[in-house]
Structure formats: C-alpha cells, structure tokens
C-alpha positions in Angstrom: 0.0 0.0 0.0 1.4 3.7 -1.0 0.3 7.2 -0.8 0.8 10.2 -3.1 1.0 13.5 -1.9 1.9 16.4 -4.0 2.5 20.5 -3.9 3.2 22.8 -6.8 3.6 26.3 -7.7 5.5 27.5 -10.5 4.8 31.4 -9.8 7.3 31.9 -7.1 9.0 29.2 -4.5 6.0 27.4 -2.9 5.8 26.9 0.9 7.4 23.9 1.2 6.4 24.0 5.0 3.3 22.7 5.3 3.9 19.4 3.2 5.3 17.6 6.3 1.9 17.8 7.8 0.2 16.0 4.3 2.6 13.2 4.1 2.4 12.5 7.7 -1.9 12.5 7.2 -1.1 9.8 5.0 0.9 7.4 7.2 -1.8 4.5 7.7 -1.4 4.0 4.1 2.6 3.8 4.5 3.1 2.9 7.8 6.4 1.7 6.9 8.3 4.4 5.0 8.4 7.9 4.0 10.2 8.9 0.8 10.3 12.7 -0.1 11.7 14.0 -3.1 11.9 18.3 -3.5 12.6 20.5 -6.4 12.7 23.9 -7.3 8.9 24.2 -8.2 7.1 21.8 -5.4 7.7 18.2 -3.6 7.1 15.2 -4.0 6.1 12.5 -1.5 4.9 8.8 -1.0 4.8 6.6 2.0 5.1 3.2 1.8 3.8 -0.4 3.6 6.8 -2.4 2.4 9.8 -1.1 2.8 11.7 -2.8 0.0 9.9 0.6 -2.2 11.3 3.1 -0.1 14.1 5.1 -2.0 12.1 4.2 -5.1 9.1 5.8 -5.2 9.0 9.0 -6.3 11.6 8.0 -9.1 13.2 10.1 -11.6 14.1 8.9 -15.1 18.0 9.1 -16.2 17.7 12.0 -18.1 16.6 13.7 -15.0 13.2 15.1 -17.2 10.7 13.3 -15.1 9.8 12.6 -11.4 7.0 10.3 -11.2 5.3 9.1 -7.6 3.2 5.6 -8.3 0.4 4.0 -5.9 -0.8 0.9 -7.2 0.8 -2.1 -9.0 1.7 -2.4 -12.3 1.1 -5.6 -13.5 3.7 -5.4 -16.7 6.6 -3.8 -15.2 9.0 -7.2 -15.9 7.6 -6.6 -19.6 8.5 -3.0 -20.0 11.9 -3.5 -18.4 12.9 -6.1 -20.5 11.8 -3.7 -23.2 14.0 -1.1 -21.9 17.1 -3.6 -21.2 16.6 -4.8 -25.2 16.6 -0.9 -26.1 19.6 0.1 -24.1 17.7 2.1 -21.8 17.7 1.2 -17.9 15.3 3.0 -15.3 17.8 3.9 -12.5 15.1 2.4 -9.9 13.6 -0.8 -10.6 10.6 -0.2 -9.5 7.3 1.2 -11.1 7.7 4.7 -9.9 11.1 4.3 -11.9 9.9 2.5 -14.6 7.0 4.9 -15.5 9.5 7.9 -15.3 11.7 6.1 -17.6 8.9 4.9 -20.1 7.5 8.9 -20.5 10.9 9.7 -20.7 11.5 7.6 -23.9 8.1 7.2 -25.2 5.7 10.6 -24.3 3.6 10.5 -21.8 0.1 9.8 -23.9 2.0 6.7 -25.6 3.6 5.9 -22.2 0.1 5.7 -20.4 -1.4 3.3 -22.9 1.2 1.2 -22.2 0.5 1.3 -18.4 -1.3 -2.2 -16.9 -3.1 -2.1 -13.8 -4.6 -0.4 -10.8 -1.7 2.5 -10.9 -2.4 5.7 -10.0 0.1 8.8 -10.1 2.2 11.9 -10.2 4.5 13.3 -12.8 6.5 16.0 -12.6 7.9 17.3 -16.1 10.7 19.6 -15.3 11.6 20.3 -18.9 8.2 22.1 -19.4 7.2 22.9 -15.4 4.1 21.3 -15.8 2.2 18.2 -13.8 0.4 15.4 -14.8 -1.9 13.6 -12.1 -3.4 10.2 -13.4 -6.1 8.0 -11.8 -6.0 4.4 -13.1 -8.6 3.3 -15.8 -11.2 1.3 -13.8 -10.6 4.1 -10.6 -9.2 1.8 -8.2 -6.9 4.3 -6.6 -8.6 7.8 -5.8 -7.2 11.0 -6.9 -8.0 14.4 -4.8 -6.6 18.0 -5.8 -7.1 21.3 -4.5 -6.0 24.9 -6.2 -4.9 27.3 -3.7 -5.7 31.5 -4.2 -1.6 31.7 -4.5 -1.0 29.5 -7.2 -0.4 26.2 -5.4 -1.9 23.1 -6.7 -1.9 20.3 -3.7 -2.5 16.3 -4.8 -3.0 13.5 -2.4 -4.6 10.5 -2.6 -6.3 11.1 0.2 -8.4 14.0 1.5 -7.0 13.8 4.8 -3.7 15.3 3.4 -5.5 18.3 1.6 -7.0 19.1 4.6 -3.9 19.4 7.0 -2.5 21.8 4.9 -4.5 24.3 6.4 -5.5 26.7 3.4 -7.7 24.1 2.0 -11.2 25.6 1.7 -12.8 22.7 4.3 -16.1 24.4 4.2 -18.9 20.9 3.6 -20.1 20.8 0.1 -24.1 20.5 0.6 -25.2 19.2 -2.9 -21.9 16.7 -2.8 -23.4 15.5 0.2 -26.8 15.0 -0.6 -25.7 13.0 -3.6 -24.0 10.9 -0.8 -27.0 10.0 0.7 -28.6 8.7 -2.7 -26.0 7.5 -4.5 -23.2 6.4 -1.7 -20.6 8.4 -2.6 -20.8 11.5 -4.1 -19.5 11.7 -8.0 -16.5 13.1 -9.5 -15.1 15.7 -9.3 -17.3 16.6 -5.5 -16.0 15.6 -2.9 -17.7 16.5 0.6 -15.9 19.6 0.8 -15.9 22.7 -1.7 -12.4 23.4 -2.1 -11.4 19.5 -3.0 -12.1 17.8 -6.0 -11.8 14.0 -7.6 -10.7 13.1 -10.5 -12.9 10.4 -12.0 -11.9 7.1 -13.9 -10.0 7.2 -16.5 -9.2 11.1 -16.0 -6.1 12.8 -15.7 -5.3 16.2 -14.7 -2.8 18.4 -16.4 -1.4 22.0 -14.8 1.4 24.5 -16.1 0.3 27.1 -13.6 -2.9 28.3 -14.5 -6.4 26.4 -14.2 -5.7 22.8 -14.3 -7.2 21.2 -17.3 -9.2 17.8 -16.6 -8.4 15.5 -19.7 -10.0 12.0 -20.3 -7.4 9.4 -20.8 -8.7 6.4 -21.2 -13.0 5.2 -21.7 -14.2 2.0 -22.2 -17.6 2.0 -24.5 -20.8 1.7 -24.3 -22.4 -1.8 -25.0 -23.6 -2.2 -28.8 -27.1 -2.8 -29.5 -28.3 -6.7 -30.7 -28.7 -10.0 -29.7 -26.8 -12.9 -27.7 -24.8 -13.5 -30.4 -22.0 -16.3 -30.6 -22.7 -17.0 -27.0 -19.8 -19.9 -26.7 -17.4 -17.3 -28.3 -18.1 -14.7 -25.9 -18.1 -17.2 -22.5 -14.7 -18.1 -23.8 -13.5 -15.0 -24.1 -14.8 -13.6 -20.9 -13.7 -16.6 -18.7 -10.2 -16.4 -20.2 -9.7 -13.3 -19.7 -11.1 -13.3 -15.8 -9.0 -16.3 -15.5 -6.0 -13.9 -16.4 -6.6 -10.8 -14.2 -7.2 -13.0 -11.2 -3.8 -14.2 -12.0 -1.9 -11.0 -12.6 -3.0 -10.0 -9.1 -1.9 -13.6 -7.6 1.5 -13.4 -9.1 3.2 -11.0 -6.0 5.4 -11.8 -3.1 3.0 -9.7 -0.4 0.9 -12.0 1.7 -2.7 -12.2 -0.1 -6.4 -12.2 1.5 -9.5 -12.8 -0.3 -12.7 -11.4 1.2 -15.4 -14.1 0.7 -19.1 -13.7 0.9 -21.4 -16.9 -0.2 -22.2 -15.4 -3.5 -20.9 -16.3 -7.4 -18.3 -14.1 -7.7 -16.4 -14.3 -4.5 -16.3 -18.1 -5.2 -14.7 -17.2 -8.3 -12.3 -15.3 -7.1 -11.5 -17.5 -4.5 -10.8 -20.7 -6.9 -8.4 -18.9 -9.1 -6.9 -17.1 -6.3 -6.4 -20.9 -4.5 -5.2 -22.8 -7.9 -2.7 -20.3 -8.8 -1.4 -18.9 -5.3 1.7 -21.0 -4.0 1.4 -21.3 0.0 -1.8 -21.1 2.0 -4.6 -18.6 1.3 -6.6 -16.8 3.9 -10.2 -16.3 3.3 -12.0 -13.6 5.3 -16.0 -13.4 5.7 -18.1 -11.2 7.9 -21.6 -12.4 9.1 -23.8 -11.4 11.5 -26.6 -13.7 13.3 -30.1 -14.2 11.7 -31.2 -14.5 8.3 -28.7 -13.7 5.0 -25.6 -14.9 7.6 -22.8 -15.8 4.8 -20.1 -17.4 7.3 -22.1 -21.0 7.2 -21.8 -21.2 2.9 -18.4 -19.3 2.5 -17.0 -21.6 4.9 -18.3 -24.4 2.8 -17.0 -22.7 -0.6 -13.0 -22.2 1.1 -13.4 -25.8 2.4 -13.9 -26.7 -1.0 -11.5 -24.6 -2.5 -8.5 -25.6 0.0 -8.5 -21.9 1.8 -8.1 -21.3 5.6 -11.4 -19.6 6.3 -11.9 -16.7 9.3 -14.9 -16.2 9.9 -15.8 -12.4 11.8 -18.9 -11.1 13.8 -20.5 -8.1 13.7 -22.5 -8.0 16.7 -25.5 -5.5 16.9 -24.1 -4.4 20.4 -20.5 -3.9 18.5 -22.2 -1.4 15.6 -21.8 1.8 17.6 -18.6 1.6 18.4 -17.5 0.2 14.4 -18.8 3.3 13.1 -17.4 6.1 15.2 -14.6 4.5 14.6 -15.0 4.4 10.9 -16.1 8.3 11.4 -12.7 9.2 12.4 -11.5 8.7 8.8 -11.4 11.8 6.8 -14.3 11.4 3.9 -17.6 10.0 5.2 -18.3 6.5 4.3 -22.3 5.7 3.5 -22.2 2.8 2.4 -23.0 -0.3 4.7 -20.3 -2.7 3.1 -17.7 -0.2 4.3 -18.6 -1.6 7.7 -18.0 -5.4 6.5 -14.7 -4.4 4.5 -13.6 -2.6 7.4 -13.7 -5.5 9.8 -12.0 -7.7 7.1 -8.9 -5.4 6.3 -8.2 -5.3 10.1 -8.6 -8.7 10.8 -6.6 -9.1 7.7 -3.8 -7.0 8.4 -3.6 -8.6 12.3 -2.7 -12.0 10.1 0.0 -10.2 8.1 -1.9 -9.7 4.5 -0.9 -6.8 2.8 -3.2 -7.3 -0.5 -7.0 -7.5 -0.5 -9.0 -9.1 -3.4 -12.2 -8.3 -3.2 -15.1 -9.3 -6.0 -16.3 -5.9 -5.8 -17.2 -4.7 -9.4 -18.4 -7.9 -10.6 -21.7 -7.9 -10.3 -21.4 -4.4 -12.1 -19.3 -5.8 -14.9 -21.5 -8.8 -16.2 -25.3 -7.2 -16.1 -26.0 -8.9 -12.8 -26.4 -5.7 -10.8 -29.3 -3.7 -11.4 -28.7 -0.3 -10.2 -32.3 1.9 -11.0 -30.2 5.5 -11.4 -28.3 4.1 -13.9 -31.6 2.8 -15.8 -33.3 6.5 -15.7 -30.7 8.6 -16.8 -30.0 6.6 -20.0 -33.4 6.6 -20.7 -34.0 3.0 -20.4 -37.4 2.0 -20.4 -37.8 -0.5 -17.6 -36.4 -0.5 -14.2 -33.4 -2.5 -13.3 -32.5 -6.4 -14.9 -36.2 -6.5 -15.1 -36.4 -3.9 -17.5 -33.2 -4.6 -19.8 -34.4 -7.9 -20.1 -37.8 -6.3 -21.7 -36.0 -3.6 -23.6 -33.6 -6.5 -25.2 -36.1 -9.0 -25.8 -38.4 -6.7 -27.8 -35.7 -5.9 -30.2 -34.8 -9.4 -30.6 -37.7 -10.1 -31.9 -39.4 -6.7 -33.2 -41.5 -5.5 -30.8 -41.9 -2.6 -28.7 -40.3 -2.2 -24.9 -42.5 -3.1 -22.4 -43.5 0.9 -20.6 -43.0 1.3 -16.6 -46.3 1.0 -15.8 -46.0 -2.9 -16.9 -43.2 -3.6 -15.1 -42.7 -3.7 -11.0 -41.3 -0.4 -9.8 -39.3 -0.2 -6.7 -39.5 2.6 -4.5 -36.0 3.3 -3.9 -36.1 4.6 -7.4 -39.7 6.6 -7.1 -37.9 10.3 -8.2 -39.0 11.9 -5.1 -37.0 10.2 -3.0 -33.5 10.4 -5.2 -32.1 13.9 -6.7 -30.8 13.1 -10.2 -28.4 15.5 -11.1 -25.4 14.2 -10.6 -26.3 10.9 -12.1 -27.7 13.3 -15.5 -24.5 15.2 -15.1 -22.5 11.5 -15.5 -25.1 9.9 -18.4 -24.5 12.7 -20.6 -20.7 11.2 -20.6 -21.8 8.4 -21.3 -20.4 7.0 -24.9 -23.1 6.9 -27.8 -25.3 3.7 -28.1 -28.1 1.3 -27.1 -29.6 2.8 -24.1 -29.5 -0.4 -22.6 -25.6 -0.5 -23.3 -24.9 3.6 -21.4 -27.1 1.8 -18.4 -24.8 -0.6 -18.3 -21.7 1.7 -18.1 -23.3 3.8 -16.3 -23.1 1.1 -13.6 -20.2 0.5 -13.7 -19.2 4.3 -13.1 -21.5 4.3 -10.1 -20.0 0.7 -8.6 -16.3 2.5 -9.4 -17.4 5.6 -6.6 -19.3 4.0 -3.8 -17.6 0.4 -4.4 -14.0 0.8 -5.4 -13.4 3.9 -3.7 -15.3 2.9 -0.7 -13.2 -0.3 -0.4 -9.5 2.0 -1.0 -10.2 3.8 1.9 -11.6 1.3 4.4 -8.2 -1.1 3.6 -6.0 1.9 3.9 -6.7 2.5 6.9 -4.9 -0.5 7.9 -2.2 -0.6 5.9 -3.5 -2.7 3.1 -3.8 -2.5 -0.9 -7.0 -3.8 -2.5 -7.3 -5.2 -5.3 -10.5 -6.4 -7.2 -9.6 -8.3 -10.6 -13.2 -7.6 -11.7 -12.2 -3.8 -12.3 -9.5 -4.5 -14.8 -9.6 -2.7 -17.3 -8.8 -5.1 -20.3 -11.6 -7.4 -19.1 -14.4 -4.2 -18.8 -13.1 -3.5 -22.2 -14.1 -7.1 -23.4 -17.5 -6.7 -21.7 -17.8 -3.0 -23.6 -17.8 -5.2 -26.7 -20.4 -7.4 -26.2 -23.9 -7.1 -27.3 -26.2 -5.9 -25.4 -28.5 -9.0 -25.4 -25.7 -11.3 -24.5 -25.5 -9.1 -20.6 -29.1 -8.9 -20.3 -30.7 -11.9 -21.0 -31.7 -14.6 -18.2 -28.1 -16.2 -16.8 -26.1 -14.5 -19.3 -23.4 -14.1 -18.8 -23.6 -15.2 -14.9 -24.3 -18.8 -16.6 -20.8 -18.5 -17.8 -19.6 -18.4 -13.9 -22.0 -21.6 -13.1 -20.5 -23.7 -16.2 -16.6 -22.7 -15.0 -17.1 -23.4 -11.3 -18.9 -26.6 -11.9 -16.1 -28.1 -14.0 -13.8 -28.0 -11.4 -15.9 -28.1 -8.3 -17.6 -31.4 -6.4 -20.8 -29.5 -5.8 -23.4 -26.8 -6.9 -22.0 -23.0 -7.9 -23.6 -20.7 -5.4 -26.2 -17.6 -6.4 -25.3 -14.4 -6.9 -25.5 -12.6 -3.5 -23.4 -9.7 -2.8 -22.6 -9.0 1.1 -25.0 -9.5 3.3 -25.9 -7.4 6.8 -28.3 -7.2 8.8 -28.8 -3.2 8.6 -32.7 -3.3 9.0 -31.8 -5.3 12.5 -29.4 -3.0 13.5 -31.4 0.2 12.7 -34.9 -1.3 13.5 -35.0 -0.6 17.6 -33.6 3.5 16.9 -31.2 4.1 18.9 -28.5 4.1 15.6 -31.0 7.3 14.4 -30.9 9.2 17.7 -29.9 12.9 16.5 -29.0 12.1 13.1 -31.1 14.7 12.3 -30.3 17.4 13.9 -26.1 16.3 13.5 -26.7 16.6 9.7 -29.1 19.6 9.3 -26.5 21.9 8.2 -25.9 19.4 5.3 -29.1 18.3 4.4 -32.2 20.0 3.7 -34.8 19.3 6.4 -37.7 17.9 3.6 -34.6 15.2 2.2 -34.6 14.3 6.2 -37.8 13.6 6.5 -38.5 12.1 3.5 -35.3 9.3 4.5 -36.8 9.4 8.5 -40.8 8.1 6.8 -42.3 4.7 6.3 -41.5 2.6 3.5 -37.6 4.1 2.3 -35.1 1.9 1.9 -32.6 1.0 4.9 -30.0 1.6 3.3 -30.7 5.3 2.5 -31.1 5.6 6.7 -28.2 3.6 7.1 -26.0 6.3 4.9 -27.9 8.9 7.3 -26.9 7.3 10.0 -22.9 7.0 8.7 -23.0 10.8 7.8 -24.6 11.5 11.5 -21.6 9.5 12.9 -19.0 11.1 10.4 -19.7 15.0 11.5 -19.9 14.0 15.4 -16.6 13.3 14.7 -15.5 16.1 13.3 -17.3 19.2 14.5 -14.7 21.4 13.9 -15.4 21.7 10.2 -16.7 24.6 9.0 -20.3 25.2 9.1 -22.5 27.0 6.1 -24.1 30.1 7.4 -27.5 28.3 8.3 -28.9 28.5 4.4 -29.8 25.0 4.1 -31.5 24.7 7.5 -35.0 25.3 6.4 
C-alpha cells in the first residue's frame, strides 16, 4: 500500500512548510516508509507499507526530465523492463515509480500511459516544461484528490486527509456533494464533501502548467452495442479467459494475499483462481452477523472446498456503535453499509500479516448482474433494473416494442422523489453513444467504481493494506464494452458462464449471486442508531430530504447512509459550518 502526496507552484518558491503535515496525514497508508523528493517548483512524496519501495518511489528517469510518484501495482513492469534492457535504456530504480518515469521519458507521456497495466495511479513532474500530470488508473481503483490554492499552489493527495492538513484548504462541507451521498453512496467526480477539493474520476487525468488545471480523459471504455446474444460460446470463452487472467496477474506478488469471501458467485470465483494459482496457503475472510442472509455457514463451505483457511468475523449489533465512530474518524464519510463489512475484514486481515485485499467488488457491475435503477433512468432506459433490460432486449430481438414502466414492478428506492438526479444526468450525458441499454450498463459500472471501489480503497487503507479487485481490470471491462447488449441482459447471461466454469472444477453446486450480506434493517430497527441524526446533519441536508429518509417505506440503506453521515460529523465538528442557508 502507497500514498501520493503532492504541492506545486510554478509562480514563485511554494511553501514547502506545510507538506510535512500532508505526508504525515497519509501514514496508515505507508506505515512503513516515508520517501520525499523536492525540487525547485514543489515536492514530491509517497509513504510506503513495504519497505523494499522506499528510496524508489518518487523516481526520476536518467535524463533527469521526469519525477513520477506511483500508488498501485503495475502488472507489466517485468515486460517493459525487459523492453528497456533490449533498447539500451535502464530505469535507475527498478521499480514502477522508476519505470513509469523512464517509459514517458522515452516514449511521451500519452503513448507511455497506454502502455501502463493495472490499478496504478500517479504523479509526474515534467521539469523540462514545469508542468504536472496527475493520473487515476482506468477502472478508478486508486482515488485521486486535488485542490488549487488563491496563491498559485496546486496540492494532490490520494487522500483528502492530506489536503486538509495543509491548512489553506477551503474545508467548508459541500451540501449538494453531500446530498448525492445520501442517494448515490458516494458523491460523483469531481465533489468531494468539501468545496475546495475535487476528484478526478476514472480514466481522468489532470494536467497543470500554472494556470487552471485542465481535466483530460485518458482512457474510456464504451458503451455496449445494440443486438442480440450472439455467438454465446465465443463470448463465455473469451470472458472466462480473460477473468482467468486478471485473477492471475493479481496472484503473481510476493506480499501476503487475502481474499474477502461472501457466499455469492463471484467471491467463489475469485477465490478458486486465487487458490489454484497462489503457491502457499490462502486466507479467506467473511463477515456475518446472526439471523437471516448470515454468509459465514456457505463461505466456509466454498473455502473448504476450495482448499483456503477460512476466518470467519462477527459483527455484533451491540459492536455497531462503536465500528462506526470508529469508521467516522477517517477523513471522507463513508455511507455505504459494506464499508462496515470491508472494514472489519482489512483489520482482521492485516492482524494476520496480509498486505493485499482481493475483493469481488465490481463484478456484479461488470457482467449485467447488478441492477442499479439511477443508472436505468438517466440513459433513458425503459424499464427498471435487470427486469427492464431484459424487456427492452427482448423486444428488439424479436421486433416489438419495450415493455413501458407501468408494466413492469417499480421499486420505491427509485420513485424520483426520494432520489435527486443531477449528478447521475450530469454522468449519463458522458456516457459513450449507443443502445440505451448499453450507457445503463456503463453507467453502472461508473456508479460501482465511486461507492464500491473507492469505498473499499479507503476502508483497507486504513490498515495498511492494498485492495485489489480483478473484476475492475480494465482489459476485461473493455471485453465486456464489446459485447452485445442482449448477451449481458438476458436470463443467466453471462452469470451462466460463472456456473458452467465453477462446476467443472468443483464437487458441488456454484452458489447464487449474493453480494454482502448485513443485517442493517436489525441494526437500525429498535432507533437508537438514528438518535440525533437529524439534527447532527441539518447543516448538510435539507430538512424535507430528512424527513423524507426518516418516513415509512424508504429503503434502509438510505437511513443507514444517514446514520454514517450522522456519525461522520460528530466526529469532526470542527469543520466549518454554512451560514445556516440549508437549515429550512
């Protein structure tokens, strides 16, 4: 595990002397190391876990041109240094903060990022033309946050935490970010919860000489293609292969691995090729709590099968209280209720000694399986959810009209009174040209990539550990891009793929499809978790959005997110307040 941190100004020397403070607001994420690199027009800084890295990240290239700072792992960097050693050319670090330096130095940066593989985020520095380059990976694995100071400074961290200790960081809350918290689970690039911070999305870089950074896309996978199933044992094929291969990139590293199991398809999945191409023992990690949905009894049964040591972890309902004020000490609220579960699985996982994470987060997402309604209204999608792709493709495959909401079952968490819609409009009209079915499906995958894959960086780094979910790679969402729309949407497509792979090499039945599974409705059911939340968050939130989340009949896990963002500002009520506008 790594963090960036970053500050810049190429109008004058830059106060160098707050930078201390956001490295050190980074340290859970490099416990181990700190590696600093200055220059005439900012710093550079990234702490480490293992401290075999430290002295190598930031790198410069040999030419001295460019210092680049890397979190992340780059799953080709033996391929591009034997490129380099064929060429002549030799990185003066071996590592992949060295060898990205070294490959922009010979090849461009544009042409040098294509050739980038993996989960890496990071910072360049070109000192030839004073300018910066900030790069969050393709599938938006590793956040990116930035912040442009009245004096010229621009400040980079991968972490808000670090923007914040600078201490001229506008920290004032950002009320319509968090409101799209509440709905959505994170709030969308580029808000952030506060309004001088801002993301960079998927796929985005940012590029700054000095004036107003320009936000560049990089990299976009596209939108699914209208038509059928098509060649059905062509496309399993391909899709299994290539999930076959990103679980082993991420196997193939010396770091102690942990998967995080749950009882549902994907985690299986993950688990299998994790335990069939992992040399030594492999720790399996599920969180349960008692009563209905508990996923310790089957995942215990799937690592039995699959050869893993399972732990299996309790989340009590006496325990919940304490889990998330502690969670509330982390900088950026957290909303969603599988932070909780991740949580308790990185530190338990980091007590054994892991310091990677896979998770199956994404891969519901990625093959069609999860239906996430926001995603459905802002392409324009006629039908709600799985339900109504299924419809939508059906009545093309054979020439009839979609079925209209009114036939279909509508579910209330989608009823537009109790969601606001702008940021998910704001992200649809991004979306790549295509079957409206296909921009559903991407756009949720963008939504999974903020309140899934974000979510999950921040809870592991708080303990010290990378995650890692192979379903994000961004070779195999560009194979799923490709494929008609029919073949995601229709009934066990391409889930059934999943079923036909685990059955071949397992004595039993494939589970469902289940993601993780808490009892939040328990926990929330007797009130005492919603005890002044309401009047904790009613400089956020309007007082109608309160209410409306507080009535019969909304789903838990809207009140759960009010609850986390209740939780989040008792813990830091020093932040600055808005001058009572949005108290109505």
């Amino acid at each position: 595990m790594s963090g960036l941190a970053g500050l810049f100004r190429v109008s004058g020397p830059p106060d160098r002397a707050p930078f201390l403070r956001m490295v050190r607001a980074l340290d859970q994420r490099g416990p181990d190391a700190r590696v600093e690199i200055t220059f005439p027009d900012g710093a550079l800084a990234t702490t480490v876990r293992s401290p075999g890295e430290a002295g190598a990240n930031p790198a410069w290239d040999p030419s001295g041109r460019w210092c680049v700072a890397t979190d992340g792992e780059l799953l080709n960097a033996r391929t591009l240094l034997a490129e380099f050693h064929a060429w002549g050319e030799s990185p003066e670090a071996a590592s992949s903060a060295g060898i990205v330096a070294c490959l922009f130095a010979a090849r461009g940066l544009e042409a040098g990022l294509e050739r980038l593989a993996g989960d890496v985020a990071l910072i360049a520095w070109d000192s030839h033309t004073r300018s910066l380059h900030v790069v969050r990976d393709r599938a938006g694995q590793r956040p990116l946050h930035w912040a442009a100071l009245a004096d010229g400074t621009l400040l980079v961290a991968s972490e808000p935490a670090a923007l914040l200790a600078h201490g001229a960081v506008d920290g004032a809350p950002d009320v319509d970010a968090h409101r799209d918290g509440l709905a959505l689970g994170a709030p969308l690039p580029p808000r952030t919860p506060w309004l001088g911070i801002r993301k960079l999305a998927p796929g985005e870089r940012l590029a700054w000489s000095g004036g107003a950074p320009e936000i560049l896309r990089w990299w976009e996978e596209s939108a699914n293609p209208p038509g059928a199933d098509g060649a059905r044992y062509r496309w399993a094929r391909s899709l299994r292969f290539s999930t076959e291969l990103a679980i082993q990139q991420r196997v193939a590293v010396d770091a102690p691995i942990a998967v995080a199991l749950s009882g549902g398809l994907y985690a299986e999945a993950l688990l299998l090729g994790t335990a069939a191409r992992r040399r030594g023992p492999v720790l399996a990690f599920t969180v349960g709590a008692d009563g209905p949905g508990d996923e310790r009894g089957p995942a215990g049964e799937i690592a039995a099968r699959c050869g893993a040591e399972h732990v299996a972890l309790s989340i009590a309902a006496a325990d919940v209280p304490a889990l998330l004020a502690e969670i509330a000490t982390l900088a950026e609220p957290l909303l969603t209720p599988e932070a909780l579960g991740f949580y308790v699985i990185a530190r338990a996982a980091g007590d054994r000694g892991a310091e990677v994470l896979l998770t199956g987060v994404g891969g519901a997402s990625l093959y069609g399986g999860a239906h996430i309604p926001l995603g459905d209204r802002a392409a324009s999608v006629p039908g709600v959810g799985l339900l109504g792709r299924v419809a939508r493709a059906g009545a093309e495959r054979f020439g009839g009209e979609p079925a209209s909401h009114r036939q279909l079952r509508r579910r209330p968490e989608i009823d537009p009174g109790t969601t606001r819609w702008a940021a998910v409009d704001a992200l649809a009209a991004q979306a790549p040209e295509g079957d409206p079915t296909g921009r559903a499906l991407w756009l949720d995958r963008r939504l999974d990539a903020e309140r899934g894959l974000a979510v999950l960086d921040r809870v592991t780094a708080a303990h010290g550990i990378r995650a890692q979910s192979p379903y994000a790679d961004a070779q195999l969402v560009k194979l799923v891009g490709s494929m008609p729309v029919g073949h995601l949407v229709q009934v066990r497509r391409p889930r059934g793929l999943f079923v036909e792979g685990l059955a071949e090499r397992l004595a039993g039945p494939a589970p469902s499809h289940r993601r993780m599974t808490l009892p939040i409705e328990a926990w929330l059911a007797d009130g005492s978790l919603l005890a002044g939340a309401q009047e904790m968050v009613a400089d956020l939130l309007l007082a109608e959005d309160v209410r409306r989340i507080l009535g019969p009949r909304q789903p838990a896990r809207q009140q759960w997110a009010l609850v986390a963002l209740a939780a989040w500002r008792r813990a830091h009520p020093e932040a600055p307040r808005p001058d009572g506008a949005h108290r109505a």
